[in-house]
C-alpha positions in Angstrom: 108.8 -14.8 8.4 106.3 -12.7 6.8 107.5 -9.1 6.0 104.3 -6.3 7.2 103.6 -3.0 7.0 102.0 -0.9 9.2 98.9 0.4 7.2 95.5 2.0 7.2 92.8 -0.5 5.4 92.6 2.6 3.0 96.3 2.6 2.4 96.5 -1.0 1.8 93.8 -0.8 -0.9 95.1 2.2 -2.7 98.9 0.5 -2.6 97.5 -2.8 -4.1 95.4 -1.1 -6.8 98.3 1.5 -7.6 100.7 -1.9 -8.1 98.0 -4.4 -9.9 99.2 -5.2 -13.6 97.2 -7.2 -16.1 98.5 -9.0 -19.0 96.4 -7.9 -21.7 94.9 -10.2 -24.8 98.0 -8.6 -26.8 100.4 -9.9 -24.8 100.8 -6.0 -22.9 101.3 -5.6 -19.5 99.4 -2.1 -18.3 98.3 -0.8 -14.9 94.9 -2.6 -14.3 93.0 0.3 -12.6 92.9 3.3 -14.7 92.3 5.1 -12.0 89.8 6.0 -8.6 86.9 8.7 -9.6 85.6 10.0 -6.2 83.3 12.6 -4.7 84.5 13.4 -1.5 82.4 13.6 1.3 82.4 13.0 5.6 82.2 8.9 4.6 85.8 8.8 2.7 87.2 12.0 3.0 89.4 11.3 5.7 90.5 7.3 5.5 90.2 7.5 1.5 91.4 10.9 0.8 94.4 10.3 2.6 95.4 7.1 1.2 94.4 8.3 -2.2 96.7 11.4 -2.1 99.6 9.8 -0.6 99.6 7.8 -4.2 98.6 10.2 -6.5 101.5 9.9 -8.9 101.0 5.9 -8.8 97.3 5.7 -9.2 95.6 9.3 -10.5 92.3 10.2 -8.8 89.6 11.8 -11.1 87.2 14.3 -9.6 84.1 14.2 -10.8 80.2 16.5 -10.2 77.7 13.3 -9.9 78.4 10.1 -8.5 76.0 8.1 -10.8 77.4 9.6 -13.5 81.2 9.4 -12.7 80.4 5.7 -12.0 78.9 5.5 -15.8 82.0 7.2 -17.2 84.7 4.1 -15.0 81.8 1.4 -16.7 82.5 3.2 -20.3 86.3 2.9 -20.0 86.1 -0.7 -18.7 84.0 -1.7 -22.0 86.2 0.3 -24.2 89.4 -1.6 -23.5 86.7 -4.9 -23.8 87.0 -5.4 -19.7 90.8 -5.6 -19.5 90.6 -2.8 -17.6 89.3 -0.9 -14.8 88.7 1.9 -13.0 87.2 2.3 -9.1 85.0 4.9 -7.9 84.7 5.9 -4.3 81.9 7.8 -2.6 80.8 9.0 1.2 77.7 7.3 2.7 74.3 7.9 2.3 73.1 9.7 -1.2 76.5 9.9 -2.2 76.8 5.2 -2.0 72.8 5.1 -3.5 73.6 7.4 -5.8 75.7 4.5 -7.7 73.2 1.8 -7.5 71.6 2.9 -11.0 75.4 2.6 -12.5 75.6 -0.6 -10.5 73.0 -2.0 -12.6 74.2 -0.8 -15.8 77.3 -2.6 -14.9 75.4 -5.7 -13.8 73.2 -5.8 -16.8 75.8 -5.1 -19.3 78.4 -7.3 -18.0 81.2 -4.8 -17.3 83.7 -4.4 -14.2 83.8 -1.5 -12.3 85.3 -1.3 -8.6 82.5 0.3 -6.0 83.8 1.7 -2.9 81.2 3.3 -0.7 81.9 4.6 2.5 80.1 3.4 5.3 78.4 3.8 8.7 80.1 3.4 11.3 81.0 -0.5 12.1 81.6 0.1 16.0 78.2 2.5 16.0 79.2 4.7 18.5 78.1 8.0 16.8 74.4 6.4 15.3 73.0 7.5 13.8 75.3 9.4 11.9 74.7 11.8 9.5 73.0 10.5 6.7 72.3 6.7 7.9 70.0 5.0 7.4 68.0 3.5 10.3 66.0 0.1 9.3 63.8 -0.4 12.7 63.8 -4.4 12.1 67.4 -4.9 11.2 70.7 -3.6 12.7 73.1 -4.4 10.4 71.7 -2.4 7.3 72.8 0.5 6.2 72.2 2.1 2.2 75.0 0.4 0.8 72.9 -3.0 1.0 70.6 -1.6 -1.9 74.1 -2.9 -4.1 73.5 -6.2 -3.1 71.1 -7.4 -5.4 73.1 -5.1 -8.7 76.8 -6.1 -8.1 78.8 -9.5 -8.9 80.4 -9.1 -5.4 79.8 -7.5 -2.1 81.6 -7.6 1.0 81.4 -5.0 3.9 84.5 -4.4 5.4 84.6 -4.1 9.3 88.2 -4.6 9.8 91.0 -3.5 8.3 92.4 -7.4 8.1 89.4 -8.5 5.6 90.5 -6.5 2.8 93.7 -8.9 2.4 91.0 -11.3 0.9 88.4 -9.0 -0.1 90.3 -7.4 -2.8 91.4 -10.7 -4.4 87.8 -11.7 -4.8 86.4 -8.5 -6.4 89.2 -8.7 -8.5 88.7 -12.5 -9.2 85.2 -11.6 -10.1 86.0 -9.2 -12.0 88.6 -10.8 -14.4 86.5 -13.8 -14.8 84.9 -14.1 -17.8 82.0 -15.8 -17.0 80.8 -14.1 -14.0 82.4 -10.3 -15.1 80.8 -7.7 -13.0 80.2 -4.8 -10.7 82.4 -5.5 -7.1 81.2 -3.5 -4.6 83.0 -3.4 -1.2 81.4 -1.3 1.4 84.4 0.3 3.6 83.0 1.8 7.1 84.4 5.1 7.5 85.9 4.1 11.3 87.5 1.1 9.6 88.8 2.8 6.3 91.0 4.5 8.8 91.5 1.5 11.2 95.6 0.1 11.0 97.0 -3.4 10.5 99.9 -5.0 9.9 99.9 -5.7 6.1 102.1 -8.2 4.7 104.5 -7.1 2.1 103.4 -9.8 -1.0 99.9 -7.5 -0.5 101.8 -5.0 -2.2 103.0 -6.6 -5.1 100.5 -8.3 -6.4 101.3 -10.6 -9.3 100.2 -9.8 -13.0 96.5 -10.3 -13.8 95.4 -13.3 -16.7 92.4 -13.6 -18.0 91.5 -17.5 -18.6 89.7 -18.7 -22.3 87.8 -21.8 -21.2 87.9 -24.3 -24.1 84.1 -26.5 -24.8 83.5 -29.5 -23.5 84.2 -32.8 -25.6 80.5 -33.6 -25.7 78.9 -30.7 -26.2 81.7 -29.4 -29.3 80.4 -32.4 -30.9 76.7 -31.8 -30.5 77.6 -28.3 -31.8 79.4 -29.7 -34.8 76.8 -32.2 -35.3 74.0 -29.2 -35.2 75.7 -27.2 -37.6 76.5 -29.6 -40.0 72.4 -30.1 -40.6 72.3 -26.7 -41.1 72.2 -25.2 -44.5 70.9 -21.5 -43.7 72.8 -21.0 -40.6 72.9 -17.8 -39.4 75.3 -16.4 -36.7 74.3 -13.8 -34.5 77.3 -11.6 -33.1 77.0 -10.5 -29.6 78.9 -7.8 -27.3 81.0 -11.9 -26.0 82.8 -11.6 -29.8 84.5 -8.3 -28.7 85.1 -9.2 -24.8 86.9 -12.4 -26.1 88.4 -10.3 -29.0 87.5 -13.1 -31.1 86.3 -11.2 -33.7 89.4 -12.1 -36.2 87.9 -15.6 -35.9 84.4 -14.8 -36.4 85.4 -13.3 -40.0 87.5 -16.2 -40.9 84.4 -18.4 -40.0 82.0 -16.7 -41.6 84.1 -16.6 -44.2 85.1 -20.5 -45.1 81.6 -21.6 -44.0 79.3 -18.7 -46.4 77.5 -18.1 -42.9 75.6 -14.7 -42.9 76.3 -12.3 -39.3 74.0 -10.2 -38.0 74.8 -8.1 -35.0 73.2 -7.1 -32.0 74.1 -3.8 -30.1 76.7 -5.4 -28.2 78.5 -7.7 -30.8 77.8 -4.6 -33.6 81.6 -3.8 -34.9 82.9 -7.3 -34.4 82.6 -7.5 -38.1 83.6 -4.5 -40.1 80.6 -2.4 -41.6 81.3 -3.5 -45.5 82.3 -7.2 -45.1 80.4 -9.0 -47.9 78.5 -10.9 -45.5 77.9 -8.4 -42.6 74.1 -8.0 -42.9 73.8 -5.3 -40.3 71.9 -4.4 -37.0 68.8 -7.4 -36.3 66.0 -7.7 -33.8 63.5 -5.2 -32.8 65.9 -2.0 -34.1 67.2 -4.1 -36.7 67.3 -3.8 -40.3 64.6 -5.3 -42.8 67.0 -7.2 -44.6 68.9 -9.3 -41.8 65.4 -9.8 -39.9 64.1 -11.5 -43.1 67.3 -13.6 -43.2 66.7 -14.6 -39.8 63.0 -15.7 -40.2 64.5 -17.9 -42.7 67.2 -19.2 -41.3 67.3 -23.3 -39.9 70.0 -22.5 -37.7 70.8 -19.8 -35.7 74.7 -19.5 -34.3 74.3 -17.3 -31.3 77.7 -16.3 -30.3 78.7 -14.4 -27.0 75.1 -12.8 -26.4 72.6 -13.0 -24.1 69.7 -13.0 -26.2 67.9 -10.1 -25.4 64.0 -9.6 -26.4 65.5 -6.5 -28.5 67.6 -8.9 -30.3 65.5 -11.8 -30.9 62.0 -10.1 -31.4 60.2 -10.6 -27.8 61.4 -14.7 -28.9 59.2 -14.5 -31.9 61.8 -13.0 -34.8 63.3 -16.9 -35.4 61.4 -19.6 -33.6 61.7 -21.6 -36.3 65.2 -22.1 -36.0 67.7 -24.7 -34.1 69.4 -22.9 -31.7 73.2 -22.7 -30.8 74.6 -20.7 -28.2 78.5 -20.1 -27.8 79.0 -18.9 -24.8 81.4 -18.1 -22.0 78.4 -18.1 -19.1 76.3 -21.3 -19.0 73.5 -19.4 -17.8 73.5 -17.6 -21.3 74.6 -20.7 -23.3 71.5 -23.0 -21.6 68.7 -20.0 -22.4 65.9 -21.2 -24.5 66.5 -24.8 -24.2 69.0 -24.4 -26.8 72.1 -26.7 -27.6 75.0 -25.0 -25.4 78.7 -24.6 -26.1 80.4 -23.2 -22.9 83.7 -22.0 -23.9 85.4 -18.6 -24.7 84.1 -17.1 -28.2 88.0 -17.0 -29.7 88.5 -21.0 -28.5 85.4 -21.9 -29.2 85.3 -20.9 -32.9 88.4 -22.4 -33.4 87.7 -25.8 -31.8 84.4 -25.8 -34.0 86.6 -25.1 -37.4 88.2 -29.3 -36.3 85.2 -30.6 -36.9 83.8 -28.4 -39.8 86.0 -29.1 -42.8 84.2 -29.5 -46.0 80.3 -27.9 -44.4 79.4 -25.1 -45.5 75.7 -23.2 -45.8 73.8 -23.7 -49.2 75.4 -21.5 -51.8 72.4 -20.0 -52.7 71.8 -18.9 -49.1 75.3 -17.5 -48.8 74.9 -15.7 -52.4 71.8 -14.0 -51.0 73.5 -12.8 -48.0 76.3 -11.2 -49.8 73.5 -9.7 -52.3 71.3 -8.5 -49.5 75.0 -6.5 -47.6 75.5 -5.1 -50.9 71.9 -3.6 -51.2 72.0 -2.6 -47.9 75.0 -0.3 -47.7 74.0 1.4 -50.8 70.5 1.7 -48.7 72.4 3.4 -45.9 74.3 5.6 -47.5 70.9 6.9 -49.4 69.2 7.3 -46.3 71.7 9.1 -44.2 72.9 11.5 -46.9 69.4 12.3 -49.1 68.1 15.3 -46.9 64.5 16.8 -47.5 64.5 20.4 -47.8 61.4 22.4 -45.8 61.2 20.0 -42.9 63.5 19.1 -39.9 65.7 16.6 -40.1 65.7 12.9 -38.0 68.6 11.0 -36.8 69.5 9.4 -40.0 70.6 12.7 -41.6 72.4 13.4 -38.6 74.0 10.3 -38.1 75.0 10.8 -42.1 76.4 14.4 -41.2 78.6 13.4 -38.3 80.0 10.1 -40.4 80.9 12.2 -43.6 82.6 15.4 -42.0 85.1 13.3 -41.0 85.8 13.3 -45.3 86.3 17.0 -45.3 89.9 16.3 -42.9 90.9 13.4 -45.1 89.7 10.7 -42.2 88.1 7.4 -42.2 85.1 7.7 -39.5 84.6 4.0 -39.4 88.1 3.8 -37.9 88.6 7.4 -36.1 85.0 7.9 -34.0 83.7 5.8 -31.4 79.9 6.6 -31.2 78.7 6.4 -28.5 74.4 6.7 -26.9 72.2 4.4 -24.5 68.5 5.3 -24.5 65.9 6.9 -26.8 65.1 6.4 -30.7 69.2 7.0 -31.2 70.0 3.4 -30.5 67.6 2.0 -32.7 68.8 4.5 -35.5 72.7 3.7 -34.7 72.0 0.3 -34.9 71.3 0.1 -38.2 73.0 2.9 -40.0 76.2 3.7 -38.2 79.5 2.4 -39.9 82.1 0.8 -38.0 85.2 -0.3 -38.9 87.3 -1.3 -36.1 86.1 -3.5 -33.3 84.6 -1.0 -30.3 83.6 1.5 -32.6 80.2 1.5 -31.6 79.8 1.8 -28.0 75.8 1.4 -26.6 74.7 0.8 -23.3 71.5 -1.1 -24.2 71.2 -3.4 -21.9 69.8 -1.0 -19.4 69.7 1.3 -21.5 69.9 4.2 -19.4 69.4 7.7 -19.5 72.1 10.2 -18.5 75.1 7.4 -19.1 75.6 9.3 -22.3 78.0 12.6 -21.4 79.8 10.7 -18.7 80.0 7.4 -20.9 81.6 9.6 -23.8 84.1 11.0 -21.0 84.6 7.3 -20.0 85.6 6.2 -23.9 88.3 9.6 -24.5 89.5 8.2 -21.1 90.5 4.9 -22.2 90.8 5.7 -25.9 92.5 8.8 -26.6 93.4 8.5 -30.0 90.2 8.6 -31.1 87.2 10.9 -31.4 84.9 10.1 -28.5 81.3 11.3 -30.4 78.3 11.3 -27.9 74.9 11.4 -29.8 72.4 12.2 -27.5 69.0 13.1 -27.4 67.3 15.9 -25.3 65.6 13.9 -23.0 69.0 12.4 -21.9 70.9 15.0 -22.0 68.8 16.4 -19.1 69.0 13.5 -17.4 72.4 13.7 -16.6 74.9 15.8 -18.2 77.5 17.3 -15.3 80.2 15.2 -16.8 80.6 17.7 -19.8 82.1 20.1 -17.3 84.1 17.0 -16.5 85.7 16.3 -19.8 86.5 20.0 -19.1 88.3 19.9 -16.4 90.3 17.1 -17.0 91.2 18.2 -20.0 89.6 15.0 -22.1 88.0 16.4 -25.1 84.5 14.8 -26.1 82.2 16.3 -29.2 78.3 16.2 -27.8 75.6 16.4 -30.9 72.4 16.7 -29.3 69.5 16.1 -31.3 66.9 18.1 -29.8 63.1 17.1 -30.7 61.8 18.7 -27.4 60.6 15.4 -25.6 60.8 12.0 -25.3 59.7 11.3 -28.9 60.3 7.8 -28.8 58.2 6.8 -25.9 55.7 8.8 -27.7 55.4 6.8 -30.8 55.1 3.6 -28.8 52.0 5.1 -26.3 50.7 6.0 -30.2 51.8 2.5 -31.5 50.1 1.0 -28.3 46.8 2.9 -28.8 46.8 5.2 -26.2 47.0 8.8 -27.3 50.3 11.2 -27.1 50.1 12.3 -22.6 52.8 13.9 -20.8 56.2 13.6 -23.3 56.3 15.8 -25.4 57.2 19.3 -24.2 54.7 21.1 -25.3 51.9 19.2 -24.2 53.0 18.8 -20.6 52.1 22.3 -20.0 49.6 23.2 -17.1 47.4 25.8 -16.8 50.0 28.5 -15.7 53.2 27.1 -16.3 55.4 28.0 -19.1 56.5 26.4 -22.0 60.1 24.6 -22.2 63.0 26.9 -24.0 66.1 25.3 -22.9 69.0 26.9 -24.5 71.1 24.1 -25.1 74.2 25.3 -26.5 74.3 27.7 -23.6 73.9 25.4 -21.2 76.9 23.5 -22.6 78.9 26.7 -22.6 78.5 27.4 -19.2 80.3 24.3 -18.2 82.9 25.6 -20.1 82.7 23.6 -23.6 82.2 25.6 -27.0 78.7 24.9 -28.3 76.7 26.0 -31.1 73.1 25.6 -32.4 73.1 24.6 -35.8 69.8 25.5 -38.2 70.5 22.6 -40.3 72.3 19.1 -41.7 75.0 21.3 -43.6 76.1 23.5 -40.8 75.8 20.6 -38.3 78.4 19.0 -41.1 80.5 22.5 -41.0 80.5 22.7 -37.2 81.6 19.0 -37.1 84.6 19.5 -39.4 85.6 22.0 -36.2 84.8 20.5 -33.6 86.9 17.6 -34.7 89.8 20.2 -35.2 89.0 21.6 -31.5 91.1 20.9 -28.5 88.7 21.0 -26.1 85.1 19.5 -25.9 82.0 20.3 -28.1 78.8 20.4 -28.0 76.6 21.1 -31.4 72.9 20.9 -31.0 70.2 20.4 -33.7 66.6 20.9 -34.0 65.4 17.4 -34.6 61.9 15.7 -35.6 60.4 12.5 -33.8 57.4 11.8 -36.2 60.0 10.5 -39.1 62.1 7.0 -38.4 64.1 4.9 -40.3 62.1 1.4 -41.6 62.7 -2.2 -40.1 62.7 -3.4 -37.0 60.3 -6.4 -35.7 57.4 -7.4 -33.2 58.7 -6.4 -29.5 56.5 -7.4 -26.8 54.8 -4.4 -24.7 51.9 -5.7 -22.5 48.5 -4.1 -23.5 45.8 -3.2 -21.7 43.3 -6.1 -21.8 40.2 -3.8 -20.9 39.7 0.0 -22.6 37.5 2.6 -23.6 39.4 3.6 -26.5 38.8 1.2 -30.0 42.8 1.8 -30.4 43.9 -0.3 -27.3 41.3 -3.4 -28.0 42.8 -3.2 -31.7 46.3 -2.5 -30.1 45.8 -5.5 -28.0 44.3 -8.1 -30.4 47.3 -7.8 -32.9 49.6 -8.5 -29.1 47.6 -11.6 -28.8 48.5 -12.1 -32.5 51.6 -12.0 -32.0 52.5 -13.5 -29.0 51.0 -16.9 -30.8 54.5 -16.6 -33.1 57.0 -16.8 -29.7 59.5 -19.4 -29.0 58.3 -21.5 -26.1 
């Protein structure tokens, strides 16, 4: 006979999270959810609150001062321990549930697990409309947690307590599933959060988590062996896959016996370490000249673990040249581009191609460039990020340089200490191809949404689930307005992050592509989005920060921003140092990207702008 318990649906959901364990890809067993951020409010105050305090010492609850944001920070620490791990966020109805949807896409987009709980309207509807619901006039069963739909892996609303006993179980299962890894969202009415049932005991104990490694099919291994044993400038493209599968100890060792060249797109950048003789670097539209020049050449390109992004293959234009292979744990990324596809996990995958390999290798000459081109490259790097102009402000490069060598003053290795960490703006494309990473993780970017405002929160997120390590949050101005309540966060909870924001008083990166795309600089740069009687922008950023309680400073140039790194990385609690930055200077590479062009325009710079588009778009993959 089956042992119960009499429970609240809440209760039951807390008490299964609290007990969940996963068995982690080093054999570790560790508390799956990392904990519940939450914002409380009329829609999980009561059926939540209670559930989540009565467990407090089993599952800790993280207060937090935006719900997007606190939902970016849980999506962070599930991508720093490469989706092992989660945490679960729970809001009240209304604008506190919509105010997640924007994370819930960041989480869709990118891949990442993160457990939704919105509270709900009322599933018996006595009270409607309650406060804050919202009323759709041709449908009775909506309410504003249906906007998560269409951005979440799962979704299941709750209306009684008895459906969480298989509700759970499949967000989780989606969750842990590499393929399909995602957002779950279950949307808990505030009467039925509340409502009691008799649980059953095995509820409670859930057994340990396991993620599964799909091996490749017989057929298609050998149409991938047979591919890349024609090739003889292969060319493997790392994605963000390599360090979910934590597969990156097989990438080397096939890069290695095979002379094949890796490039790396945001997500897979760190899965080889920054001075590995044949690590060529950042590719694709923010990529570096030398690895997009490999990749034009190549006859073979290895994609392996990424989704092929237009940033990362040039709009389709950077290698259509090429045979394409995609490794790949999701068939809908493996079959893109009409490609040869190898479904399988990136760690069993790699290995199962190494069977069938023995004695191929790329042409010597093609491997001997590779390793000539890395070598060129890092001494490139390491002239660009540390030769600073005097008389004119300084661009990310010299930043990036700054924050990378203070870590020398205290004796430390930044490529193994920091994780950096941005998402939007000309940062990314600048981190891409200069920052140094030694360890896998090491270089954190949300850029497949690329969203403004994860920044703060997302370095809060990292600390969370990394502690030994220095958190670093480069940020421009732009997004640091978008979203930066999480600073007094990291505060609060005591999680020390250091913030350099690089302050060129706009969105200078949008501007250069309204230049680039012929229309003239309108309404992104500060200064020239000032009506007649407003007032120009003079946002004091270090005070800003220190009124949420960090320590800030406003550094005048590249040597103090070096000074004031060497103590913040000293400091106990979090930082923020902000420099005066320029948008006009960039670092060089980089390839076509596809932005549509007006067809029709007064101005001789569009119809030029828009000829070399049409030019262009004759050179993409079909």
């Amino acid at each position: 006979m089956t042992t119960t318990q009499r429970l609240t649906l809440s209760q039951a959901l807390v008490k299964h999270l609290a007990a969940l364990r996963v068995e982690m890809h080093d054999g570790s067993i560790q508390p799956y959810c990392g904990g519940v951020f939450t914002i409380f409010g009329h829609g999980n105050v009561a059926g939540m609150g209670e559930a989540l305090v009565a467990e407090r010492d089993k599952l800790t609850t993280y207060r937090a001062h935006n719900e997007q944001t606190m939902a970016h920070a849980a999506i962070a620490f599930a991508k720093a321990q490469f989706r092992q791990r989660i945490m679960a966020v729970s809001t009240s109805i209304g604008p506190g549930a919509t105010n997640m949807v924007t994370a819930a896409a960041v989480a869709h987009v990118n891949r990442l697990p993160v457990l939704l709980l919105p509270g709900d309207v009322f599933a018996t509807r006595r009270p409607d409309p309650v406060l804050q619901q919202i009323e759709s006039f041709g449908q009775g069963d909506v309410s504003a947690s249906d906007c998560f739909r269409p951005v979440t892996r799962y979704f299941d609303r709750l209306t009684r307590p008895e459906h969480i006993l298989t509700a759970l179980p499949r967000a989780i299962q989606m969750m842990t599933d590499p393929a399909n890894c995602g957002p779950a969202c279950l949307s808990l009415p505030q009467d039925v959060q509340a409502m009691a049932f008799d649980c059953p005991e095995d509820f409670l104990t859930p057994e340990v988590l396991r993620f599964r490694r799909p091996p490749a099919d017989a057929r298609e291994l050998a149409s991938a062996v047979a591919l890349l044993r024609t090739a003889k400038r292969p060319l493997i493209v790392a994605g963000g896959g390599v360090l979910y599968s934590q597969a990156w100890a097989e990438l080397r060792a096939f890069a290695d016996a095979h002379g094949v060249p890796v490039v790396e797109s945001h997500g897979g950048k760190s899965s080889l370490p920054w001075d590995h003789p044949l690590n060529l670097g950042a590719i694709g539209v923010d990529g570096v000249s030398w690895a997009n020049d490999m990749a034009r050449e190549a006859d073979v390109v290895f994609a392996v673990g990424t989704r092929l992004q237009d940033f990362t293959t040039g709009s389709h234009a950077l290698f259509p040249q090429a045979k394409l292979l995609s490794l790949n744990v999701q068939p809908y990324d493996a079959g893109k581009w009409s490609g040869t596809a190898l479904v399988a996990d990136a760690r069993v995958g790699l290995g199962q191609l190494e069977t069938g390999l023995a004695g191929w290798a790329a042409d010597v000459a093609w491997t001997a460039r590779a390793q000539q081109q890395a070598a060129v490259a890092n001494a490139r790097i390491s002239e660009l990020t540390t030769n600073v102009p005097k008389d004119m402000l300084p661009y990310d490069a010299e930043v990036i340089g700054a924050v990378r060598d203070s870590a020398i003053e205290l004796g430390l290795d930044s490529g193994t200490r920091d994780v950096a960490l941005c998402a939007a703006g000309t940062l990314p494309a600048e981190l891409h191809k200069l920052w140094r990473a030694s360890l896998p993780g090491n270089y954190h970017m949300e850029y497949g949404y690329s969203c403004m405002g994860y920044e703060v929160a997302g370095g809060l997120g990292v600390k969370m689930a990394r502690p030994e390590q220095e958190s670093i949050v480069l940020v421009g101005d732009g997004s640091y307005m978008m979203a930066n309540s999480e600073l007094a966060t990291s505060v609060l909870l005591g999680q020390k992050i250091i913030v350099v924001i690089l302050d060129n008083r706009g969105y200078g990166c949008i501007e250069r592509l309204q230049i680039k795309t012929g229309s003239p600089g309108f309404n992104n740069m500060l200064d020239d989005c000032v009506p007649e009687g407003g007032e120009r922008s003079t946002i004091d950023f270090a005070m800003h920060a220190r009124a949420m309680g960090a320590h800030a400073v406003h550094v005048k140039d590249v040597t103090e921003l070096k000074a004031a790194m060497v103590k913040a990385r000293q400091a106990q609690r979090t930082q923020v140092i902000v420099i005066d930055t320029t948008h006009t200077r960039i670092t060089d590479g980089g390839c076509w990207w596809e932005v549509a062009i007006p067809e029709v325009s007064s101005r001789a710079e569009v119809r030029e702008a828009h000829a070399n588009y049409l030019h262009a778009q004759a050179q993409q993959r079909i």
